[in-house]
Structure formats: structure tokens, C-alpha cells
C-alpha positions as CSV (number, residue, x, y, z in Angstrom):
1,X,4.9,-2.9,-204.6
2,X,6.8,-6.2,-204.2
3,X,7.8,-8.4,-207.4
4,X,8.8,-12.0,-205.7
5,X,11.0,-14.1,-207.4
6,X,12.0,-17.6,-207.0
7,X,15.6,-18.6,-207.5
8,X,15.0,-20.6,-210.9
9,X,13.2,-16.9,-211.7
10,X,9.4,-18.0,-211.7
11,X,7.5,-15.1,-209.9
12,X,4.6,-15.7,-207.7
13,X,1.7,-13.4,-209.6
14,X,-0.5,-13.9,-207.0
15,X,0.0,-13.1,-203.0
16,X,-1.8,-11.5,-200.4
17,X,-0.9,-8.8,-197.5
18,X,3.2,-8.4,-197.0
19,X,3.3,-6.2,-193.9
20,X,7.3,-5.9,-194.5
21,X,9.5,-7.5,-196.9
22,X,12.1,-8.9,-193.9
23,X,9.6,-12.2,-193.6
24,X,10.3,-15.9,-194.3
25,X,6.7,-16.4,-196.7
26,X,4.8,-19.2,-196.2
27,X,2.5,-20.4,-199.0
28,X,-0.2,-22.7,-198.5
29,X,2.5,-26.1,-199.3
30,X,5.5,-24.3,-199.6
31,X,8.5,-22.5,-197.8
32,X,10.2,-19.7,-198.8
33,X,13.7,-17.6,-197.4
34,X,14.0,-14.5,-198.2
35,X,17.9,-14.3,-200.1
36,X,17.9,-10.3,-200.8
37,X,16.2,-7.4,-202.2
38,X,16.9,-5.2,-205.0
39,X,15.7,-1.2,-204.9
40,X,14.2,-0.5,-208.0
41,X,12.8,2.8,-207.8
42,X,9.6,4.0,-208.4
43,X,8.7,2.1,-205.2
44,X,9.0,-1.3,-206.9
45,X,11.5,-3.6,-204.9
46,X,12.4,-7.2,-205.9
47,X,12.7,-9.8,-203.7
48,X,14.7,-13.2,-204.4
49,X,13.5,-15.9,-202.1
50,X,14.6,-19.8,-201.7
51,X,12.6,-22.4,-202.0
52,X,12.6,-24.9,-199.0
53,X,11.0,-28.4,-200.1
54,X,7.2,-28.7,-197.8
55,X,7.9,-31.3,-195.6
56,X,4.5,-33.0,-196.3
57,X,2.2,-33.1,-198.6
58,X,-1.9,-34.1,-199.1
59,X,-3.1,-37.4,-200.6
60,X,-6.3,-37.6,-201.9
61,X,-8.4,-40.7,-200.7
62,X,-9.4,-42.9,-202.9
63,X,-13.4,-43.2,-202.1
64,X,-13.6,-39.4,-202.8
65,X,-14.8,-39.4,-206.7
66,X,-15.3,-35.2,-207.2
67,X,-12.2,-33.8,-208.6
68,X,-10.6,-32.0,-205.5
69,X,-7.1,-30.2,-205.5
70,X,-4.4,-32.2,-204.7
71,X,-1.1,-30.7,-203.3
72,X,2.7,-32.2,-204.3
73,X,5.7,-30.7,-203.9
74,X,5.6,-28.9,-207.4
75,X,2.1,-27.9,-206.8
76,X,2.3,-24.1,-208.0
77,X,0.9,-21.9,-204.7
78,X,-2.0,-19.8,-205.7
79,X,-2.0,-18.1,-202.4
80,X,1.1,-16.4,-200.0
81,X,0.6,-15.3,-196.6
82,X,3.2,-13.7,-194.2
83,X,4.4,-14.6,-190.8
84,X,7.0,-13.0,-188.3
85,X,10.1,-14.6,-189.0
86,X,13.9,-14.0,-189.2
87,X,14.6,-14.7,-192.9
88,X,18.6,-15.1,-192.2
89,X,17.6,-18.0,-190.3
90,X,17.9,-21.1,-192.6
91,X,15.8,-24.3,-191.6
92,X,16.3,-27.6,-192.9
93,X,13.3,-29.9,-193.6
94,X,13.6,-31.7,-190.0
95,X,13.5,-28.1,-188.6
96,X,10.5,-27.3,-190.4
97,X,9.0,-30.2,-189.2
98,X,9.5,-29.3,-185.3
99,X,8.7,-25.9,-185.8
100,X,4.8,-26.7,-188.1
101,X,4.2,-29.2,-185.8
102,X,0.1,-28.7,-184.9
103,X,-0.4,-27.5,-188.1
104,X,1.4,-30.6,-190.3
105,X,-0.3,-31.4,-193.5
106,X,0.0,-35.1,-193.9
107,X,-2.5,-37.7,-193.6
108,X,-2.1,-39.8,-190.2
109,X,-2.8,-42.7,-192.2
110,X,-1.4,-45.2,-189.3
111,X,-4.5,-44.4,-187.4
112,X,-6.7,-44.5,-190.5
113,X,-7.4,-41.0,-190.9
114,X,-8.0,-38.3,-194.0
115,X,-7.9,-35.2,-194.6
116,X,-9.0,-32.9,-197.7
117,X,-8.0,-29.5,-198.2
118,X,-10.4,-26.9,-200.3
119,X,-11.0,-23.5,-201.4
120,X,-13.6,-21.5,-201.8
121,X,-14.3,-17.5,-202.3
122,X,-16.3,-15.5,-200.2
123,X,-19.5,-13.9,-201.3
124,X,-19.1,-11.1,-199.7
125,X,-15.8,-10.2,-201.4
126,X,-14.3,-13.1,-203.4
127,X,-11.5,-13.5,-200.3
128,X,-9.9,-16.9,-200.8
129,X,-10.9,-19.1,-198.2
130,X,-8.9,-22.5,-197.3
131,X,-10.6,-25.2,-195.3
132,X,-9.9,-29.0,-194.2
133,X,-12.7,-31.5,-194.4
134,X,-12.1,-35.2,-192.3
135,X,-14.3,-37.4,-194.1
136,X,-15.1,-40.5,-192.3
137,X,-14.5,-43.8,-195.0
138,X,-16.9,-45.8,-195.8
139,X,-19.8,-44.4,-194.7
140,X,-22.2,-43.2,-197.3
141,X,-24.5,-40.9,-195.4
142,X,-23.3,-40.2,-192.0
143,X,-25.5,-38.9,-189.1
144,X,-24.5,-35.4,-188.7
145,X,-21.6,-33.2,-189.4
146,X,-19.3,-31.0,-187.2
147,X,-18.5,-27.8,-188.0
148,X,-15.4,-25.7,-186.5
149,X,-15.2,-22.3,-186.1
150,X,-12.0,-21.2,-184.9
151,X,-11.1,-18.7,-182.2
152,X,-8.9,-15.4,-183.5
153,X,-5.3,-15.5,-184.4
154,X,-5.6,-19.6,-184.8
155,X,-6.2,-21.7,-187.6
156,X,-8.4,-24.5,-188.4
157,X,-5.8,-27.1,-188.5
158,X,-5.7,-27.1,-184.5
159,X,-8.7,-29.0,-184.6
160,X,-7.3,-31.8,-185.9
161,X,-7.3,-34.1,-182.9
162,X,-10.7,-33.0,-182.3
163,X,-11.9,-33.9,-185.6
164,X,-10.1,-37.2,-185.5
165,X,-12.5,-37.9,-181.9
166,X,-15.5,-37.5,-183.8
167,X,-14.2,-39.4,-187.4
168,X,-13.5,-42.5,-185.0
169,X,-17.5,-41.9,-184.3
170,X,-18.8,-41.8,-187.5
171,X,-19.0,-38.4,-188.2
172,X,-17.3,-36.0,-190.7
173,X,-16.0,-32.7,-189.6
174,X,-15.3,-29.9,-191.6
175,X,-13.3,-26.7,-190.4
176,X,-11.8,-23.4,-192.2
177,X,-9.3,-20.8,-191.5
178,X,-11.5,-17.1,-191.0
179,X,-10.4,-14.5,-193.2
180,X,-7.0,-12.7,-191.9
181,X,-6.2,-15.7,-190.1
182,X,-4.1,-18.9,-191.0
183,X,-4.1,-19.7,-195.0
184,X,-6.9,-17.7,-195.5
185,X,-6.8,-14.5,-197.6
186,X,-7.1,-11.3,-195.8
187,X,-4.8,-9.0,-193.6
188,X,-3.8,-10.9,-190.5
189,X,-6.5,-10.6,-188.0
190,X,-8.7,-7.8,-190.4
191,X,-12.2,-8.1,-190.1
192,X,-13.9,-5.1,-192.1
193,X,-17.5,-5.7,-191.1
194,X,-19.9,-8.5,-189.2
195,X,-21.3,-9.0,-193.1
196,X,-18.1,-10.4,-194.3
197,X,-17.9,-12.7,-191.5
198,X,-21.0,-14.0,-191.8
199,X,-21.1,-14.5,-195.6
200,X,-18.0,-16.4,-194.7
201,X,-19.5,-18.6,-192.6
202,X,-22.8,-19.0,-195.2
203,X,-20.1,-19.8,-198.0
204,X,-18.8,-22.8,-195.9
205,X,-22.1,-24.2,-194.9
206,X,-23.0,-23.6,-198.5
207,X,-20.0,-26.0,-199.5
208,X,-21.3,-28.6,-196.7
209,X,-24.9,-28.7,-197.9
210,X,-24.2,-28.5,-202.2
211,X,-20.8,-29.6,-202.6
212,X,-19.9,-32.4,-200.2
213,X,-23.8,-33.1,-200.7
214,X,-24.9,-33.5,-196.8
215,X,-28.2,-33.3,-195.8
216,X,-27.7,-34.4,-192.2
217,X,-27.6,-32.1,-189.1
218,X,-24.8,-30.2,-189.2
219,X,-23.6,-28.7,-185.9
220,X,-21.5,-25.9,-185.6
221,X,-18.6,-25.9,-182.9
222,X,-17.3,-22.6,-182.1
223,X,-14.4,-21.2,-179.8
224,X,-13.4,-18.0,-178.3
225,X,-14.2,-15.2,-181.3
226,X,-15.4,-17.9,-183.5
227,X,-18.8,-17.5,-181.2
228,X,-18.9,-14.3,-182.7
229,X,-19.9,-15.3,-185.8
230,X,-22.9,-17.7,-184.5
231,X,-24.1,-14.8,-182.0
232,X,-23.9,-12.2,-185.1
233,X,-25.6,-14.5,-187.1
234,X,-28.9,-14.8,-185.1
235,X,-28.8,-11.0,-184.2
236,X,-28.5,-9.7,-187.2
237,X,-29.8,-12.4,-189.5
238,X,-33.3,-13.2,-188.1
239,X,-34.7,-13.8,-191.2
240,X,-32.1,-16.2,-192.9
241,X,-31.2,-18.0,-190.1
242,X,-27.6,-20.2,-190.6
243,X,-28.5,-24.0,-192.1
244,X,-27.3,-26.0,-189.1
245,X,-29.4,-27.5,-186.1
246,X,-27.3,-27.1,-183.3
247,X,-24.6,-25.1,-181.9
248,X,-21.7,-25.6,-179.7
249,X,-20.0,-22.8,-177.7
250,X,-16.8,-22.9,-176.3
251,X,-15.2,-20.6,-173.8
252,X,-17.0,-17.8,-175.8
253,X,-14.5,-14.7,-175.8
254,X,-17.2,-11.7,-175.9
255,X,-16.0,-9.8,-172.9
256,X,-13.6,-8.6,-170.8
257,X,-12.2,-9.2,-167.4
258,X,-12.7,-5.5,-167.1
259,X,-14.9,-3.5,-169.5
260,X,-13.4,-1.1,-171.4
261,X,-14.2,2.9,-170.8
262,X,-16.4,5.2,-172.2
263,X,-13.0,6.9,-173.5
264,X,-11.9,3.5,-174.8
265,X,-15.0,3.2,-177.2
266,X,-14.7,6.2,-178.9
267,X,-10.9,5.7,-179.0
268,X,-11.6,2.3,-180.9
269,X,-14.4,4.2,-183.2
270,X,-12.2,7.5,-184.2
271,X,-9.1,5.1,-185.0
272,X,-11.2,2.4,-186.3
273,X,-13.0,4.9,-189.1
274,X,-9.5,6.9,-190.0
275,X,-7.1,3.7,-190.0
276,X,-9.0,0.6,-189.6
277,X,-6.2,-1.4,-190.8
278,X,-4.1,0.1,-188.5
279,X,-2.4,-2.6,-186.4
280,X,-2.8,-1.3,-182.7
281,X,-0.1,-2.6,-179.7
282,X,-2.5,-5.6,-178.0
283,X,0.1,-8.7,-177.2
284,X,-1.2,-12.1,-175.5
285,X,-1.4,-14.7,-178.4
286,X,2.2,-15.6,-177.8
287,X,2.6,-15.5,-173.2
288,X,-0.9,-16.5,-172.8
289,X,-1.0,-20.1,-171.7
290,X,-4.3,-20.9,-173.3
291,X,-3.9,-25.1,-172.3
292,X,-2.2,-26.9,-169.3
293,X,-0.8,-29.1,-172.0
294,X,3.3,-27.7,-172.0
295,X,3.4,-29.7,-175.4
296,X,0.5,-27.8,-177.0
297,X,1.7,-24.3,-175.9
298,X,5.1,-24.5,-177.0
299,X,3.8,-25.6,-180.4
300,X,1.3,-23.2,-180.6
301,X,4.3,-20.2,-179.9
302,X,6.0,-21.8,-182.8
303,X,3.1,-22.6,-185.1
304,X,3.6,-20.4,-188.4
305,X,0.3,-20.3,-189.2
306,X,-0.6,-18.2,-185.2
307,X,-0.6,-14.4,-185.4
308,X,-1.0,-11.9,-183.2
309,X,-2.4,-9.2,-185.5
310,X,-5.2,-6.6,-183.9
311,X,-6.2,-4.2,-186.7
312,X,-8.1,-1.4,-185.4
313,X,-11.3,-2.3,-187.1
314,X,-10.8,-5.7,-185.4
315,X,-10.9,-4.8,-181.9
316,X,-13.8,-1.8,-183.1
317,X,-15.8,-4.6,-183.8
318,X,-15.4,-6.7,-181.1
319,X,-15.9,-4.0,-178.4
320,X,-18.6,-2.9,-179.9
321,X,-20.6,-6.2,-180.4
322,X,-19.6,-7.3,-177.2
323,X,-21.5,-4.3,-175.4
324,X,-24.2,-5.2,-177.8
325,X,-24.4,-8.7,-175.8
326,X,-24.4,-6.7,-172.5
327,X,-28.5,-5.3,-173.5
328,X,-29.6,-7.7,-175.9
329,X,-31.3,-11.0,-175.9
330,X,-30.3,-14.0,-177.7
331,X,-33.0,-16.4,-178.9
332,X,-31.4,-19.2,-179.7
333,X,-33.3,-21.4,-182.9
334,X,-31.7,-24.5,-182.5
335,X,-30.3,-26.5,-179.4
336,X,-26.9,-25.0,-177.7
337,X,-24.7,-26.1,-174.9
338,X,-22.3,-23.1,-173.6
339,X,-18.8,-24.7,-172.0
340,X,-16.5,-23.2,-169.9
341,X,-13.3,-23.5,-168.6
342,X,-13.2,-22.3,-164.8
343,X,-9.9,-21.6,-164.8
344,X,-9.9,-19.5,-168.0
345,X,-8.0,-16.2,-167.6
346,X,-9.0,-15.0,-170.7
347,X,-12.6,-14.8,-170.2
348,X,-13.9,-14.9,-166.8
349,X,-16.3,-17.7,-166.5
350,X,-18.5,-15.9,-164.1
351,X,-19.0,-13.0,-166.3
352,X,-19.8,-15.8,-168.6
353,X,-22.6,-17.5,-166.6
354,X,-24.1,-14.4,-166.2
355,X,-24.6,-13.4,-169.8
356,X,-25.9,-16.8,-170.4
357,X,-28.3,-16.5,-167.3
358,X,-30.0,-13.3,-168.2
359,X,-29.7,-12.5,-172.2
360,X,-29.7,-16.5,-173.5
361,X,-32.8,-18.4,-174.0
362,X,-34.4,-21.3,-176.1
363,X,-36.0,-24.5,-175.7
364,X,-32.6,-26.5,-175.2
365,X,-29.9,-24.6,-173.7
366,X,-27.2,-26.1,-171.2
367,X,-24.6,-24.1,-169.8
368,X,-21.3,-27.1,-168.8
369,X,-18.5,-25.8,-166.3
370,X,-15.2,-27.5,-166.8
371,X,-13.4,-26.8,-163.5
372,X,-9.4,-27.2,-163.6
373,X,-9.9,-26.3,-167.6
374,X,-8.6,-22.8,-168.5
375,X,-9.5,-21.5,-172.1
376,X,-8.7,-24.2,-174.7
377,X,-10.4,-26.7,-173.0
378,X,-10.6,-28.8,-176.1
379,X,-6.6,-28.9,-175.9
380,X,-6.5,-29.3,-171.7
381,X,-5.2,-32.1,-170.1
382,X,-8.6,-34.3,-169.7
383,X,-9.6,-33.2,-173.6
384,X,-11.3,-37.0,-173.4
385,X,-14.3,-35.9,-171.4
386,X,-14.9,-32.9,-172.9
387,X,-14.9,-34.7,-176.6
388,X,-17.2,-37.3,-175.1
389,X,-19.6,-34.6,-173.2
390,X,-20.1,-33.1,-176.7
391,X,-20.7,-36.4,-178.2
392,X,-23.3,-37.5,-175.7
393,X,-24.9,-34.1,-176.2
394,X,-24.9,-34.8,-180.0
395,X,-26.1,-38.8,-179.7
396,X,-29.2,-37.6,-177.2
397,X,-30.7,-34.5,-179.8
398,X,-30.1,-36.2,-182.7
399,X,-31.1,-40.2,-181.2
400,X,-27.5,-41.2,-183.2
401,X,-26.6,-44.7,-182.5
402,X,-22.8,-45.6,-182.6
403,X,-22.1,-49.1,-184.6
């Protein structure tokens, strides 16, 4: 049991997961050092941290009349999450900067966009869930909404530039982090069961449709394991079937360049049901090179808010829906376009067009090869035409007309 202390002695009651103590903590508009710890006994150990000033910090727009939570620099942190980090390194505020750089907070006002930050709990489990919306000013009732669904050990704040492509075409996006992953509540990378995942996602959509009040189609854009949760959903939710009218897959990560053995299954079951939060040796998120864009890898390596956390249950649940996909056929309810990059080492993209040859079908599916793209294609060199591909593919099923 940790009791975290600041240096002018106010203690953080509320925090999530602390794998180990040695960490720099980062909270969801704050920085912390760790300064020492004291050995109480009993188990209980105090920590003294630092607070570093957040670079940045969230402005709420004027248009926006519902009361919405508004970060400042003396904004009190209701939740803590945990990253690998030397805490006898000391950074200043220009160093923080460099090193948060795809994940910044602020509002790129110079190029007219905003940003609002939200919470919401789960209803599977009342997990704090943190989420960005991009509102687009000025226009009352858009034509249809984008929703992200980020791939795993990511956050929803890498979406950004994508989000900003479809704001400068009149439509709002909306994105949050997965449970486990960026400043979302959870163990890093955890996923206890396909249910919590997709309560998750029905809480967010939930927030679209009653909170934020849109009625328009709202089309879900997925990447990597973030296809996961749409596939789940129609599998294993026939009869309440997600409240969107379209989906986009990208580079969906639900197999392997080489599928795992028989003796690899049961492996993943025994450990999975003994230890499931048992964090297994699986490396990649930080030597990967998921972009050809230098700029974009080395921030991602030095985004705070990246893990590289594979909890037992995790990859259980992935294995095992993956050879799920391998038998089953997925009916798809609403119009889908699957993308790929052909250069993807991650997840072959011939493996790919097979799954989507023999067990995907529906009334409007496309299937897009992006050749010189690897597995971020969204983030590749040449992200232009793959923004205005979806967009095209958006404008034609919904008959949008840009003004």
C-alpha cells in the first residue's frame, strides 16, 4: 500500500495501478518526481513526490454551453497513472515539452482547432474512462461523426492530426483512451473480458448519442486491436447491435505472422486463469517502426502516455478471439471498408485479405491496399490520401456535401 504525498503535504486519495514505486507518475495534467520513500511497516511505504508545472493546459471553447471540466494548472488530479521512468532524472518544463510531444494538451488555436477533454465510467465496472472530443465551430448539426478506436498500448491523443483532417471538413470526431491504456483507469494493457470492452465502447457511443446530443451517423474508425472491439461487438452482440452506421478498419491486428501452437493456447489459458494479471515478456511497442515518418516514431518511443504492458489475460484474449476469426463468419450490419498497409510487418496483409475474402460479408464491403504503407498508415508518409480515401468513402454512403 502506497500513501503519495506532495511536497506542500497534500496526498493524492485517489490513483490507479503502481506496478513499482521507482516511477516518475503522471496524472492526467500534472507531473510528478519521485523525491524518496519512507518504510513504514506494516507494508505501508510513503512516497514524497515533486510537482513539475504541466506544460499546457485545456481551454474550454466558448460555443460549448454544458458545463464540461476544465483543466488549469491547480486543477486537483482525480486520476494517476504510472509510466516507466527514471525518477532521478529531473526535467524542466521545455523537457517535458520535447519528451509529450504527440500527446500535448493544448489547443492548436493558430489553425482554429478545439479540443475537449471528458470522463466517463464504464458500465461494466465504473473504470474511469478519459476521452477527447474535436468539435467543429459553428456548425449546429453536423453530418456525421467520427469515432476512434485506438490500437493497444496507444492512446487517443495520436489521433489528433487525424481528427483535425476531418474538423477542417465539417465533421466532429470523438476518441478515448481503452481501459489499461493511456489516461484511462485500469492496469496497463489489462483487459479482463470481451464484456468490459464492449460496455466500454457502448458507454462512449452512449455519451455521443445523449450527451453531446448527435443524432447523425456516427462512424467508427478503428486500428490494430481497436478492431477487436467492432468484430466482438457483432459476434457476440447480435441482438444489440453498436449505434453507429458504418465502420472503418484499419490494419486490423487479429493474427499473427505465424499462428501460435497448440502448446501456446493452453499455455496462454493455464497462465491466463492462475495469474491473469501477470505481465508476460512480449516486447515490440518500443523497436517496432510502426510509420516511415522518423518524426512520429521517435515521439512515439518517448510518448509517456505508450506502454508496453501484455498481461496474461490480455494476450489469452486475443489468441483466443483471433482463432475464433479463423472459423467464423462476420456479417457485417452496416457499410465497412478494411485498409491495409502492404508493407505492414505487424500484420501480414495477405493473411489479411484472406480473412476478409472468405469470413467477411455484407452489402457494402471494400477491402483498400495501401502499398509502400506499413502499419500506421494513418501516420505514413502520404497520410493525405489515406484521410481523403476515408472521406470520399464517408461523402458517397452518407451523400455529405462539403461547403
Amino acid at each position: 500500500m502506497f500513501i503519495i504525498e506532495c511536497m506542500n503535504g497534500k496526498i493524492i486519495q485517489k490513483y490507479s495501478h503502481f506496478p513499482d514505486e521507482n516511477e516518475v507518475l503522471l496524472l492526467p495534467c500534472s507531473y510528478f518526481e519521485v523525491l524518496d520513500k519512507i518504510d513504514q511497516g506494516n507494508g505501508l511505504r510513503t512516497i514524497h513526490i515533486k510537482q513539475i508545472q504541466p506544460p499546457v493546459l485545456l481551454i474550454q471553447p466558448p460555443f460549448f454551453t454544458s458545463p464540461l471540466p476544465v483543466e488549469t494548472a491547480n486543477t486537483v488530479p482525480r486520476h494517476a497513472s504510472s509510466t516507466n521512468i527514471d525518477p532521478n532524472v529531473t526535467w524542466n518544463n521545455d523537457q517535458m515539452k520535447s519528451k509529450a510531444e504527440i500527446n500535448k494538451n493544448d489547443l492548436d488555436k493558430a489553425d482554429g482547432h478545439s479540443e475537449i477533454r471528458f470522463e466517463l465510467k464504464s458500465s461494466y465496472d465504473k473504470l474511469v474512462l478519459v476521452g477527447r472530443y474535436w468539435p467543429v465551430p459553428n456548425v449546429n448539426k453536423p453530418n456525421a461523426v467520427v469515432l476512434f478506436v485506438h490500437g493497444s498500448g496507444e492512446h487517443c491523443q495520436r489521433y489528433r492530426h487525424v481528427a483535425h483532417f476531418f474538423n477542417k471538413h465539417q465533421i466532429p470526431c470523438v476518441a478515448y483512451d481503452l481501459r489499461g491504456n493511456g489516461l484511462s483507469g485500469g492496469q496497463r494493457g489489462f483487459m479482463p473480458n470481451m464484456d468490459a470492452l464492449l460496455d466500454d465502447l457502448e458507454c462512449v457511443i452512449k455519451y455521443i448519442r445523449k450527451d453531446l446530443d448527435f443524432t447523425m451517423p456516427l462512424i467508427i474508425y478503428a486500428h490494430g486491436t481497436g478492431c477487436v472491439n467492432c468484430l466482438a461487438h457483432i459476434l457476440q452482440r447480435r441482438k444489440s447491435r453498436p449505434d453507429c452506421q458504418a465502420m472503418i478498419l484499419s490494419t486490423p491486428s487479429i493474427c499473427l505472422k505465424e499462428r501460435p501452437t497448440p502448446l501456446a493456447f493452453f499455455a496462454s489459458r493455464v497462465v491466463s486463469s492462475l495469474i491473469p494479471r501477470l505481465p508476460l515478456l512480449i516486447s515490440g511497442n518500443y523497436t517496432n517502426e510502426y510509420t516511415d515518418d522518423k518524426e512520429i516514431v521517435e515521439a512515439y518511443r518517448n510518448d509517456l502516455l505508450v506502454h508496453d504492458k501484455w498481461p496474461a489475460q490480455t494476450i489469452s484474449l486475443l489468441l483466443e478471439f483471433g482463432k475464433l476469426l479463423e472459423t467464423t463468419v462476420v456479417q457485417f450490419p452496416v457499410p465497412v471498408t478494411i485498409q491495409h498497409g502492404v508493407d505492414d510487418n505487424i500484420t501480414p496483409i495477405k493473411m489479411i485479405q484472406k480473412w476478409a475474402q472468405e469470413r467477411v460479408k455484407g452489402d457494402d464491403v471494400m477491402f483498400k491496399s495501401w502499398p509502400g504503407h506499413r502499419h500506421e498508415i494513418h501516420n505514413d508518409m502520404g497520410r493525405e490520401d489515406v484521410f481523403n480515401y476515408v472521406l470520399e468513402w464517408i461523402e458517397k454512403r452518407f451523400k455529405i456535401e462539403q461547403h
